[in-house]
mmCIF file of the N, C-alpha and C atoms, coordinates in Angstrom:
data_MODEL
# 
_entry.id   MODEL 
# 
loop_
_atom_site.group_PDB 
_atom_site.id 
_atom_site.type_symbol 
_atom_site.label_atom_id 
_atom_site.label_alt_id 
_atom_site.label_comp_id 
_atom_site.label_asym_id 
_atom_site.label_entity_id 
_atom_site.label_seq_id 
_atom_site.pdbx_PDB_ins_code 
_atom_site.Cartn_x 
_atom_site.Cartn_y 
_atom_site.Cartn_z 
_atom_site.occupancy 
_atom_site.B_iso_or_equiv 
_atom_site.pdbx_formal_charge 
_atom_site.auth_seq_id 
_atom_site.auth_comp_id 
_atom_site.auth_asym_id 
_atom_site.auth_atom_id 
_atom_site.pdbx_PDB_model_num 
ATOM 1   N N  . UNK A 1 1  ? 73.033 109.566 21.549  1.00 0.00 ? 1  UNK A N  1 
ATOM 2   C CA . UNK A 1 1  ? 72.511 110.048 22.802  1.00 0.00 ? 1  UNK A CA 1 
ATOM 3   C C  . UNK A 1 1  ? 71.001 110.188 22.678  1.00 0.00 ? 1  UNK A C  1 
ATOM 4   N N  . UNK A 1 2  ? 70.034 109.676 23.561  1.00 0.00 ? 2  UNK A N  1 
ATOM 5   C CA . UNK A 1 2  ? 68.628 109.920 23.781  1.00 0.00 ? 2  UNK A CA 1 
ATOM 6   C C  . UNK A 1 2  ? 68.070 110.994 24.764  1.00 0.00 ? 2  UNK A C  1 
ATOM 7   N N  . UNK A 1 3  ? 67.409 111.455 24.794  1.00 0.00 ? 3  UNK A N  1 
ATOM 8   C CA . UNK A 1 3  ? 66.936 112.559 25.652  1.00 0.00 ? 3  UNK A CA 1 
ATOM 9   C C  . UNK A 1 3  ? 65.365 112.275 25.980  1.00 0.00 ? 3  UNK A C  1 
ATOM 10  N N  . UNK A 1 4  ? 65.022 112.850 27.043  1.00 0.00 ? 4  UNK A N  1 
ATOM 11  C CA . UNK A 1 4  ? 63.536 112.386 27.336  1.00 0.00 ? 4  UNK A CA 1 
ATOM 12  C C  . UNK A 1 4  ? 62.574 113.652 26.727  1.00 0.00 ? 4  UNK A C  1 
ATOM 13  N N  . UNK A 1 5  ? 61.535 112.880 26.234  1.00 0.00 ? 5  UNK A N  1 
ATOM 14  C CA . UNK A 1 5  ? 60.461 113.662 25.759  1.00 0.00 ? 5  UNK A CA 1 
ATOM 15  C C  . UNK A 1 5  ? 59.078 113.724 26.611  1.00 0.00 ? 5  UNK A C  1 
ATOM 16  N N  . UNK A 1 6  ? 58.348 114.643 27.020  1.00 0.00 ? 6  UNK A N  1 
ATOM 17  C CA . UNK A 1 6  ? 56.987 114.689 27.384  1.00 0.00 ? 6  UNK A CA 1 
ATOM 18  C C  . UNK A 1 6  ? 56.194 114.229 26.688  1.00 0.00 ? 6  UNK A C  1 
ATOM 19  N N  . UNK A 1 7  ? 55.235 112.921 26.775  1.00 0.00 ? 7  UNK A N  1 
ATOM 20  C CA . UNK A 1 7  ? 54.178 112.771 26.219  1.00 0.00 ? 7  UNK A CA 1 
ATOM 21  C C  . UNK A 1 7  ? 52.808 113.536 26.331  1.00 0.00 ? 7  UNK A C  1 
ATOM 22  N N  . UNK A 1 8  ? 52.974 114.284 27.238  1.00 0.00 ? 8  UNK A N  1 
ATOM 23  C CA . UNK A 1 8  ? 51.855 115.039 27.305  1.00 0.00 ? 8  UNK A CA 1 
ATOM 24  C C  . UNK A 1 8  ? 50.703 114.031 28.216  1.00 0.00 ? 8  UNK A C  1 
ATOM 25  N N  . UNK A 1 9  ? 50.903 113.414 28.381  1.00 0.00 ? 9  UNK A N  1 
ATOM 26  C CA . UNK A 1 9  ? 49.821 112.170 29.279  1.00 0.00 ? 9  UNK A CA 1 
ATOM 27  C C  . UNK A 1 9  ? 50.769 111.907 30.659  1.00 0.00 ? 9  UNK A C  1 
ATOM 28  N N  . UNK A 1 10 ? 51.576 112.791 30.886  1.00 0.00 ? 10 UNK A N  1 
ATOM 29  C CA . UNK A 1 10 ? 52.555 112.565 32.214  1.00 0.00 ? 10 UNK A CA 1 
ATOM 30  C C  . UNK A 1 10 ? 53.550 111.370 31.989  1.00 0.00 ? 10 UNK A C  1 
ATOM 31  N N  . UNK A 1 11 ? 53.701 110.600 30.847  1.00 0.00 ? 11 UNK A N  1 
ATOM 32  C CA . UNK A 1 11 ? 54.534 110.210 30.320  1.00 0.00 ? 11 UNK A CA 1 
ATOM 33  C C  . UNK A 1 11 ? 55.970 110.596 29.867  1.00 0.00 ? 11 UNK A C  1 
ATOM 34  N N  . UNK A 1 12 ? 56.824 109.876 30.036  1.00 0.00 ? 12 UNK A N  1 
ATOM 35  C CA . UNK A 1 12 ? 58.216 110.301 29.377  1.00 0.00 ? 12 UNK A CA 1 
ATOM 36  C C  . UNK A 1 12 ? 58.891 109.353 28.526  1.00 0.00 ? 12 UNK A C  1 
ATOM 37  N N  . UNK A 1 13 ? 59.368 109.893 27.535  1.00 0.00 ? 13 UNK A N  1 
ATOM 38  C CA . UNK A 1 13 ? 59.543 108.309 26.355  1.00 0.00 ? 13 UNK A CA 1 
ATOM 39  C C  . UNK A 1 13 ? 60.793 109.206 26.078  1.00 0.00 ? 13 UNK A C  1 
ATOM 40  N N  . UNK A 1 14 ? 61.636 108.078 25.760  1.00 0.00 ? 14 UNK A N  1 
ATOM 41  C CA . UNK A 1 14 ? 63.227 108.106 25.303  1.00 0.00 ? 14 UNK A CA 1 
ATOM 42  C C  . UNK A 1 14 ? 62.680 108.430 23.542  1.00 0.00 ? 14 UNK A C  1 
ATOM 43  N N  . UNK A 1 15 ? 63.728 109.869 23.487  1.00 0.00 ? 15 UNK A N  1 
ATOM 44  C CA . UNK A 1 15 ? 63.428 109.915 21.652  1.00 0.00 ? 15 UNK A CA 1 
ATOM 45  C C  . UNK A 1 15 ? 65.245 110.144 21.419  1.00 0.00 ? 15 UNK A C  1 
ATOM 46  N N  . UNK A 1 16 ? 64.902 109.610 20.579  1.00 0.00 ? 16 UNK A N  1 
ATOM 47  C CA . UNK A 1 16 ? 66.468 109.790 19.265  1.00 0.00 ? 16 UNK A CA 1 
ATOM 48  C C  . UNK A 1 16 ? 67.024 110.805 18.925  1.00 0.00 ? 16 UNK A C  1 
ATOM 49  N N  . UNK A 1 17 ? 67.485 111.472 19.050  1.00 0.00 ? 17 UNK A N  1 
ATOM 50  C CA . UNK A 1 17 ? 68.672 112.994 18.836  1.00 0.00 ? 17 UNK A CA 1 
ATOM 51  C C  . UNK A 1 17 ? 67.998 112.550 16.370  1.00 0.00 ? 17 UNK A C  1 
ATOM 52  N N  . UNK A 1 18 ? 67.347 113.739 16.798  1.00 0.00 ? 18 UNK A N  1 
ATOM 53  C CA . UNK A 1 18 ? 67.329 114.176 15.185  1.00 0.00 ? 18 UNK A CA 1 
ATOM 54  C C  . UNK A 1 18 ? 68.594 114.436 14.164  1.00 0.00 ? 18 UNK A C  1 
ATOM 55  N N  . UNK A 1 19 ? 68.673 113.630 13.539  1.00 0.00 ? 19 UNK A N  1 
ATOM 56  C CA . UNK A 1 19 ? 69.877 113.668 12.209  1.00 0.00 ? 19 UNK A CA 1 
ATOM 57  C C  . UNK A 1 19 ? 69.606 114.863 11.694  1.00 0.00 ? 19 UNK A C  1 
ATOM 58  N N  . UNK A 1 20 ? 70.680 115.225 11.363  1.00 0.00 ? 20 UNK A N  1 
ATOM 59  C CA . UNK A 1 20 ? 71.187 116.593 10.536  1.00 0.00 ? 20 UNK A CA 1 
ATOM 60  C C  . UNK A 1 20 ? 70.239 116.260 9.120   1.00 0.00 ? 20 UNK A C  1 
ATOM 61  N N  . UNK A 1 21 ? 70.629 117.672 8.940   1.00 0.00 ? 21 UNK A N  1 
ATOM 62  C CA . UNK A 1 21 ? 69.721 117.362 7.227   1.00 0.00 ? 21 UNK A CA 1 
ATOM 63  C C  . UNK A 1 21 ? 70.491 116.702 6.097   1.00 0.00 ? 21 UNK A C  1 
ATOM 64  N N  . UNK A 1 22 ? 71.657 116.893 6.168   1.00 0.00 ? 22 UNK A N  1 
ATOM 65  C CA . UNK A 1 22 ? 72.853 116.323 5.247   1.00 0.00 ? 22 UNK A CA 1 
ATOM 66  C C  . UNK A 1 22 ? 72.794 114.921 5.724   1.00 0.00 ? 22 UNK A C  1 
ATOM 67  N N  . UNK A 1 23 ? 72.502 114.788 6.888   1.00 0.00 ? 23 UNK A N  1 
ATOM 68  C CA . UNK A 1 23 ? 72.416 112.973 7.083   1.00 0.00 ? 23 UNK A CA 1 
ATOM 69  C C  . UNK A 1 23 ? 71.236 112.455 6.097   1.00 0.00 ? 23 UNK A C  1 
ATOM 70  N N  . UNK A 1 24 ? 69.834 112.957 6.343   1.00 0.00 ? 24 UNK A N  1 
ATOM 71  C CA . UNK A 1 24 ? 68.529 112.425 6.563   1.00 0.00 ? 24 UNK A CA 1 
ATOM 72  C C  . UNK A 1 24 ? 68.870 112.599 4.208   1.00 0.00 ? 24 UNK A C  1 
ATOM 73  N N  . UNK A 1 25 ? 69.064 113.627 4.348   1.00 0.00 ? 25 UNK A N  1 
ATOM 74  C CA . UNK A 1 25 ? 69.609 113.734 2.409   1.00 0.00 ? 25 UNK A CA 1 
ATOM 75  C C  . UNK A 1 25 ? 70.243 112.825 1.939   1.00 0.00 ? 25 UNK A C  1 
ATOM 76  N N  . UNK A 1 26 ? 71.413 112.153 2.509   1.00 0.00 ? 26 UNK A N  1 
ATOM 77  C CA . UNK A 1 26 ? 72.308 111.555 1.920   1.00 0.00 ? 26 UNK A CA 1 
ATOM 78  C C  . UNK A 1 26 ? 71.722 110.162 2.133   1.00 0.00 ? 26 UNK A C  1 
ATOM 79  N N  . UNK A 1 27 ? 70.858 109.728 3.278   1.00 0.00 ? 27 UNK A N  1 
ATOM 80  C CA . UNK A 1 27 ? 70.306 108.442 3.073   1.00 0.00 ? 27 UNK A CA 1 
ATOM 81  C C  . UNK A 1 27 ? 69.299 108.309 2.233   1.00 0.00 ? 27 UNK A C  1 
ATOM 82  N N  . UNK A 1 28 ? 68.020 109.717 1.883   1.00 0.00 ? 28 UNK A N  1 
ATOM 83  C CA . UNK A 1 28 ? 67.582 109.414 0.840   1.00 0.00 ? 28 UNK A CA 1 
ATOM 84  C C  . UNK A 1 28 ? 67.530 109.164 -0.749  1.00 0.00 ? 28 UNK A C  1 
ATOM 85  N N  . UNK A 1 29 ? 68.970 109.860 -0.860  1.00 0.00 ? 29 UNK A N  1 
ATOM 86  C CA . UNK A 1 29 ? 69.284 109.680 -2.147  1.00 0.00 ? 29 UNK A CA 1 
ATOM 87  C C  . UNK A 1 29 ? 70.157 107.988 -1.983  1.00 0.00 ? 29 UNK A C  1 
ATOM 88  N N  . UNK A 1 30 ? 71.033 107.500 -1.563  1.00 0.00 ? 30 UNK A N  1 
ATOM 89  C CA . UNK A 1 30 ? 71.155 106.086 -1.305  1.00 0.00 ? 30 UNK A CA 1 
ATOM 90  C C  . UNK A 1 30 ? 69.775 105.190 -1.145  1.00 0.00 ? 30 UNK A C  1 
ATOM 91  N N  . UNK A 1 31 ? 68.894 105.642 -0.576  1.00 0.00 ? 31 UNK A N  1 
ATOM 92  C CA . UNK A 1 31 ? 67.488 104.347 -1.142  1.00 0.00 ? 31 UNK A CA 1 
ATOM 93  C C  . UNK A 1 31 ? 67.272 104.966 -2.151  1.00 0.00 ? 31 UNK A C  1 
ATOM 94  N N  . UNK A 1 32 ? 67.013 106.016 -2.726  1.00 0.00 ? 32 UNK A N  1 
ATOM 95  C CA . UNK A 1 32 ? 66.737 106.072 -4.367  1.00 0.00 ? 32 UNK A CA 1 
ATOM 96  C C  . UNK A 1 32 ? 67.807 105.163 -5.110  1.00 0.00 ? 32 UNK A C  1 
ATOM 97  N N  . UNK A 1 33 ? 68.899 105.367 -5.036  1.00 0.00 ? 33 UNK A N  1 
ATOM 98  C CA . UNK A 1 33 ? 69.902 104.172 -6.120  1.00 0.00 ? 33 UNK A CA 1 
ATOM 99  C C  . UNK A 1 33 ? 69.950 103.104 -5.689  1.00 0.00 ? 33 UNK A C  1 
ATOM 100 N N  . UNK A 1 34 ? 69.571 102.871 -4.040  1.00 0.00 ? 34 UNK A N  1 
ATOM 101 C CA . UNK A 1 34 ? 69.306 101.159 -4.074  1.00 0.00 ? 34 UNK A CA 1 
ATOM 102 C C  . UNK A 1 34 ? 67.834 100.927 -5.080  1.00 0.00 ? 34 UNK A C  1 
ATOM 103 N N  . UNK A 1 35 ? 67.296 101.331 -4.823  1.00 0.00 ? 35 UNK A N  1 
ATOM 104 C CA . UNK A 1 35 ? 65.941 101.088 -5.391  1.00 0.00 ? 35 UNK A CA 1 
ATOM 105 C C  . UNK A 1 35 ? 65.550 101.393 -7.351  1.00 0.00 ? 35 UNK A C  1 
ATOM 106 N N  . UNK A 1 36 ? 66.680 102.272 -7.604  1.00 0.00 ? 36 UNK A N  1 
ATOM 107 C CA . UNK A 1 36 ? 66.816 102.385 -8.958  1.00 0.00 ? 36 UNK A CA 1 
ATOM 108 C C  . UNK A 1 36 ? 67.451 101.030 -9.680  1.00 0.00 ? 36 UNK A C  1 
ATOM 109 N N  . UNK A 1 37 ? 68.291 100.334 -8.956  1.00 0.00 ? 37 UNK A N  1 
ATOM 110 C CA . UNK A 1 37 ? 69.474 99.390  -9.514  1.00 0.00 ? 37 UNK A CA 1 
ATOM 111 C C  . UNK A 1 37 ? 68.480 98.079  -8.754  1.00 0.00 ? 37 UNK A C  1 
ATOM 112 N N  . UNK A 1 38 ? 67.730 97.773  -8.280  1.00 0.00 ? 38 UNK A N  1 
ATOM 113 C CA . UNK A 1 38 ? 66.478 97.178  -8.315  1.00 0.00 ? 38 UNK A CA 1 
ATOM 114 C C  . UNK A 1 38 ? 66.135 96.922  -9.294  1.00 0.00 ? 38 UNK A C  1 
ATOM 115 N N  . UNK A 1 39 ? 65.390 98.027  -9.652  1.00 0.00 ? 39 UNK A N  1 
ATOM 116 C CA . UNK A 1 39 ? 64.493 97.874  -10.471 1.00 0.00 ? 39 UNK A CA 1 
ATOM 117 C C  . UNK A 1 39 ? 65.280 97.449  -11.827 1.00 0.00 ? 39 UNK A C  1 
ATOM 118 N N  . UNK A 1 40 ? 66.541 97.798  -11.887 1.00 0.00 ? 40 UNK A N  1 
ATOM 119 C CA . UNK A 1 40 ? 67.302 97.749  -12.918 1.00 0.00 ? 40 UNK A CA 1 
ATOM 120 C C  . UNK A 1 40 ? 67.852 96.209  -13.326 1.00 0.00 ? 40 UNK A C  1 
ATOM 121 N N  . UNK A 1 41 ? 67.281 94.917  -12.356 1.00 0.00 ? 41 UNK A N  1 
ATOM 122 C CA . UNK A 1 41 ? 68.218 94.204  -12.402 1.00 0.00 ? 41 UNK A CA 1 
ATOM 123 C C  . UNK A 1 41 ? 67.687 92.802  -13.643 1.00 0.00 ? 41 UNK A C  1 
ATOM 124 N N  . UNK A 1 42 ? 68.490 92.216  -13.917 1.00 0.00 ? 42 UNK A N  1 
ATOM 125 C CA . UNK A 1 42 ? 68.115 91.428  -14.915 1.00 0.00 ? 42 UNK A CA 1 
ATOM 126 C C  . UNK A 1 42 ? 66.913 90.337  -13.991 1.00 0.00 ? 42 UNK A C  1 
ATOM 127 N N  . UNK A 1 43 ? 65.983 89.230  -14.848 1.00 0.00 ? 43 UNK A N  1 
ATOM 128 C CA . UNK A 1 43 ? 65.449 88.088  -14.127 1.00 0.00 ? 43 UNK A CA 1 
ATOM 129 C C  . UNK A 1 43 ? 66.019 87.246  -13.437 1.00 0.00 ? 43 UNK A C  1 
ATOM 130 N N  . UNK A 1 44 ? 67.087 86.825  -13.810 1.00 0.00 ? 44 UNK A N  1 
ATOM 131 C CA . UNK A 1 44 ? 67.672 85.797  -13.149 1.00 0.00 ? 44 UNK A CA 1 
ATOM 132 C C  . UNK A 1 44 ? 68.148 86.548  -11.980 1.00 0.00 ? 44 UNK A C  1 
ATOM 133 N N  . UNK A 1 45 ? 69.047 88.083  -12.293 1.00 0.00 ? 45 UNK A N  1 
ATOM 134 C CA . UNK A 1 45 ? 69.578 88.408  -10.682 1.00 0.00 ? 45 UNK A CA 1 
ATOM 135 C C  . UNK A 1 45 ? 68.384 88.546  -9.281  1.00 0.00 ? 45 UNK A C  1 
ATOM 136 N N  . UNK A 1 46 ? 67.511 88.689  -9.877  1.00 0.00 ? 46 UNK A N  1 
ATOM 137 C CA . UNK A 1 46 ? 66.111 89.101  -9.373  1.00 0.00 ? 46 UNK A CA 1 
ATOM 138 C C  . UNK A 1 46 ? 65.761 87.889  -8.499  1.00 0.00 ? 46 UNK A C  1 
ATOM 139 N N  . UNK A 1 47 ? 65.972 86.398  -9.697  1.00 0.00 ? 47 UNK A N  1 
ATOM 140 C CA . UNK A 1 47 ? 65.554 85.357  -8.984  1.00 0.00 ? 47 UNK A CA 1 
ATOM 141 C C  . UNK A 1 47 ? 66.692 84.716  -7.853  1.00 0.00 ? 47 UNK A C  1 
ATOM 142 N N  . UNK A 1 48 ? 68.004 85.566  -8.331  1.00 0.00 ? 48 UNK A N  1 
ATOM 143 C CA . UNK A 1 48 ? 69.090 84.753  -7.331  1.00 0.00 ? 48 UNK A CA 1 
ATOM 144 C C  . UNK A 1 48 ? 68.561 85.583  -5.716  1.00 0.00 ? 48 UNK A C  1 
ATOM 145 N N  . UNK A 1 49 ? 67.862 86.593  -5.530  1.00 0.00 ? 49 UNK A N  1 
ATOM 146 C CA . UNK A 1 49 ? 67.739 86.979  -4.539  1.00 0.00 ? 49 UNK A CA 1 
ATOM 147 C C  . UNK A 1 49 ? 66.138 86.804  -4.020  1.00 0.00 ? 49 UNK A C  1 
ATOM 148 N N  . UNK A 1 50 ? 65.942 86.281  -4.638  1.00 0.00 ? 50 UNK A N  1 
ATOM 149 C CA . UNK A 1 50 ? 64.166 85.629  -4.235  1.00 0.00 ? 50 UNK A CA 1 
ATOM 150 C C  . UNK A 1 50 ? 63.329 86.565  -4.664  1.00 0.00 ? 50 UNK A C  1 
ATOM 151 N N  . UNK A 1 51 ? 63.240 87.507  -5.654  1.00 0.00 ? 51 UNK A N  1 
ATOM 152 C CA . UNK A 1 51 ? 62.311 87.917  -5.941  1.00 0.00 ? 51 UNK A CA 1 
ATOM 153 C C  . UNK A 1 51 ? 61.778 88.247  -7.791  1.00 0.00 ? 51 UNK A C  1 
ATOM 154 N N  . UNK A 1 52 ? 60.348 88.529  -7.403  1.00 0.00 ? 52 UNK A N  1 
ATOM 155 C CA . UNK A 1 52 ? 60.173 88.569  -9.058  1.00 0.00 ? 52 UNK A CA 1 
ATOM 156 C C  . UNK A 1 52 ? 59.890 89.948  -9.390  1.00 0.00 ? 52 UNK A C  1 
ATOM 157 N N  . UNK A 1 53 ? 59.875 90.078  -11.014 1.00 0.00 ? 53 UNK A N  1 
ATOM 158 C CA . UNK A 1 53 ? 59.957 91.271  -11.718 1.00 0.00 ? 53 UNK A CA 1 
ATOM 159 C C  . UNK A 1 53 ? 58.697 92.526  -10.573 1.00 0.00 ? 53 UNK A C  1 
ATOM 160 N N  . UNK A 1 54 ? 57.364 92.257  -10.418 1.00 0.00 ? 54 UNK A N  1 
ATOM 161 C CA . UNK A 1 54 ? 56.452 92.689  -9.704  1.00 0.00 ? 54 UNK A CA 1 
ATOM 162 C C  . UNK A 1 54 ? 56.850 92.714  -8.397  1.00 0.00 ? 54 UNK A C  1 
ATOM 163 N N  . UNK A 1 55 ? 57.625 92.414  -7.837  1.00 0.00 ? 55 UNK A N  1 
ATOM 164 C CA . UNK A 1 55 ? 57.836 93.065  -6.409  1.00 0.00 ? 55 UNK A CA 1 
ATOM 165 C C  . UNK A 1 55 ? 58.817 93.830  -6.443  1.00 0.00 ? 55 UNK A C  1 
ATOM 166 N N  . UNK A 1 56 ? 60.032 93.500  -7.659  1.00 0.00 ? 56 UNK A N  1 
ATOM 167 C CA . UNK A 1 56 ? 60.957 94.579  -7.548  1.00 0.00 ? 56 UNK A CA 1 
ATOM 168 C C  . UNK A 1 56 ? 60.580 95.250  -8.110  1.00 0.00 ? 56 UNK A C  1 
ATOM 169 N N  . UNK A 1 57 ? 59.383 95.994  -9.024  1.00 0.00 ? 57 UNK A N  1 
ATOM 170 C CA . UNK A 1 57 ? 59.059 97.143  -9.434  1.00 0.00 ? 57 UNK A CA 1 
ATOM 171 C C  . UNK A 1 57 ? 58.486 97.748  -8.237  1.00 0.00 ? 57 UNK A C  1 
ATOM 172 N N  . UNK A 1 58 ? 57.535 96.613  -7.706  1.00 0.00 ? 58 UNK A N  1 
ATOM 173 C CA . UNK A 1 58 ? 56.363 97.547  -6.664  1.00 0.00 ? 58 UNK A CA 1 
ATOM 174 C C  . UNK A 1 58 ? 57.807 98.552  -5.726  1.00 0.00 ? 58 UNK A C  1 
ATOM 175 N N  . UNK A 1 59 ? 58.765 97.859  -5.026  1.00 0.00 ? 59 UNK A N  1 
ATOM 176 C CA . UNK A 1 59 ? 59.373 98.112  -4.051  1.00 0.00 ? 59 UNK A CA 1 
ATOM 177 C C  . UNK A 1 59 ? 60.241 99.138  -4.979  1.00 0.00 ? 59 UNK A C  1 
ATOM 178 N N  . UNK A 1 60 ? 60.676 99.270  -6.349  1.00 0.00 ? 60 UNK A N  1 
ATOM 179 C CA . UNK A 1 60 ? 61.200 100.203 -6.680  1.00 0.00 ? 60 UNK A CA 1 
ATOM 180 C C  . UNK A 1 60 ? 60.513 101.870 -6.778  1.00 0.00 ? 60 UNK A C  1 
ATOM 181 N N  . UNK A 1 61 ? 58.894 101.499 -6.636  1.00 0.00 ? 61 UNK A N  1 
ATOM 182 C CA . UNK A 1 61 ? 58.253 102.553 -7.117  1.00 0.00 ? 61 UNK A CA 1 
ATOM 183 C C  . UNK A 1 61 ? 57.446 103.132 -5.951  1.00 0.00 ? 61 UNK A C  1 
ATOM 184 N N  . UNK A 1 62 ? 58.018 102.779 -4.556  1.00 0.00 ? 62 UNK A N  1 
ATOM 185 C CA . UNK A 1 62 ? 57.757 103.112 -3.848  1.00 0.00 ? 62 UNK A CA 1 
ATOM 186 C C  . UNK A 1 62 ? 58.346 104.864 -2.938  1.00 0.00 ? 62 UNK A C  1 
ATOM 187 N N  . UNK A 1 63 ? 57.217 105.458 -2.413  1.00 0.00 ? 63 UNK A N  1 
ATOM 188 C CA . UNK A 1 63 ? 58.139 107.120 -2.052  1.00 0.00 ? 63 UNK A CA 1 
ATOM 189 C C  . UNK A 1 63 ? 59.024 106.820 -1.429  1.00 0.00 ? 63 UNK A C  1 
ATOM 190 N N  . UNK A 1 64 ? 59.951 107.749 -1.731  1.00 0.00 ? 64 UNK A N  1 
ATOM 191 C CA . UNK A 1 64 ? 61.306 108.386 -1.037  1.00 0.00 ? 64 UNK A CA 1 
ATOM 192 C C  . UNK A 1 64 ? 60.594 108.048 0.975   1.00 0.00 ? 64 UNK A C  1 
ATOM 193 N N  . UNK A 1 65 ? 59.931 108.590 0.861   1.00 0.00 ? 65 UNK A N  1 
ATOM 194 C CA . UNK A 1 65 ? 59.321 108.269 2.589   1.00 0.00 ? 65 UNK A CA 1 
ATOM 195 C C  . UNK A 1 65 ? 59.052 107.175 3.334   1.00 0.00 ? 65 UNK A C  1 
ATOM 196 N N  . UNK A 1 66 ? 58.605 106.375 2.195   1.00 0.00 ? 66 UNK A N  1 
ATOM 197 C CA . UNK A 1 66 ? 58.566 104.749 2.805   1.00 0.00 ? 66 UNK A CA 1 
ATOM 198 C C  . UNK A 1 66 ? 59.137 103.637 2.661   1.00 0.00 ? 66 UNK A C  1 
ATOM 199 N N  . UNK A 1 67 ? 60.252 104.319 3.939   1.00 0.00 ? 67 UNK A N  1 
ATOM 200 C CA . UNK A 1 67 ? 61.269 103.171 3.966   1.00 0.00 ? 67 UNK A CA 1 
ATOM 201 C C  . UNK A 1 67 ? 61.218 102.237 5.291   1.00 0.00 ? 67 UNK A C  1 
ATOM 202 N N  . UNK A 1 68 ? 61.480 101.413 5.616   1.00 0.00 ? 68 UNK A N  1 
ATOM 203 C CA . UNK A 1 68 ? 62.010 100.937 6.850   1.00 0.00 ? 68 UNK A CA 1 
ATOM 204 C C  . UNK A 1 68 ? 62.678 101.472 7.843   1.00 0.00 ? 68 UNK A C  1 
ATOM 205 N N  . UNK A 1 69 ? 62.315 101.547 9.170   1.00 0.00 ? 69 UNK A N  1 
ATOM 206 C CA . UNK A 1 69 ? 62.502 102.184 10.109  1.00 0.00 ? 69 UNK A CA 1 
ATOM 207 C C  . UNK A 1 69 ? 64.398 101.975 10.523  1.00 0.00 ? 69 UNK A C  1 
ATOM 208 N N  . UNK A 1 70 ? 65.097 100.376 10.279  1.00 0.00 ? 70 UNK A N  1 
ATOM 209 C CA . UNK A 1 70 ? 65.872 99.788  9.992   1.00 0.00 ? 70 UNK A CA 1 
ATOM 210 C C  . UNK A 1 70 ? 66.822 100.869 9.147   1.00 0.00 ? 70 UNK A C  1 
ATOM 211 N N  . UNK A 1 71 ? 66.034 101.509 7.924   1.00 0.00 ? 71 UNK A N  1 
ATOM 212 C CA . UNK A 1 71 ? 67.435 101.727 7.057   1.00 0.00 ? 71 UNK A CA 1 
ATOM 213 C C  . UNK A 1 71 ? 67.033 103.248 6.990   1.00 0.00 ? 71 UNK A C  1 
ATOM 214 N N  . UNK A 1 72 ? 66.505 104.069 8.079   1.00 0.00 ? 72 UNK A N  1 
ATOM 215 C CA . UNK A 1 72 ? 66.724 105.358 8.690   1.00 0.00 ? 72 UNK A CA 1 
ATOM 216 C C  . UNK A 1 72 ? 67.656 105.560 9.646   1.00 0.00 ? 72 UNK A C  1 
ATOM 217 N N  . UNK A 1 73 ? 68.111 104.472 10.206  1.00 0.00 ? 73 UNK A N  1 
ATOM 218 C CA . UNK A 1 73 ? 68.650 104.897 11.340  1.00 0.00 ? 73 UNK A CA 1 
ATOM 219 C C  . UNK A 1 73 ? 70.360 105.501 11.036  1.00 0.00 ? 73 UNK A C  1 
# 
């Protein structure tokens, strides 16, 4: 369900019903172990999915906060 928000500029913008905290928790600990088992993976599995050792570190060592808008929802 969406609800309307005041922009304050006489605007009204559709916002997203805020996830519980047990939601917004449980997805951040799931990108931490996607992102642990990343980083964890051998070269070749790395290369079967198109990437190399340096991007799956960068993307492993990235904050808990910056994720994709995609895998918040």
């Amino acid at each position: 369900m969406q609800s309307l928000m005041n922009t304050g500029l006489g605007h009204a913008a559709l916002t997203a019903p805020r996830r519980s905290l047990m939601a917004r928790i449980s997805s951040a600990m799931a990108l931490h172990r996607s992102r642990a088992r990343l980083a964890s993976l051998d070269a070749h599995l790395l290369d079967d999915i198109g990437l190399d050792r340096r991007t799956a570190e960068a993307e492993a060592n990235r904050p808990l906060w910056d994720a994709p808008a995609s895998w918040t929802k």
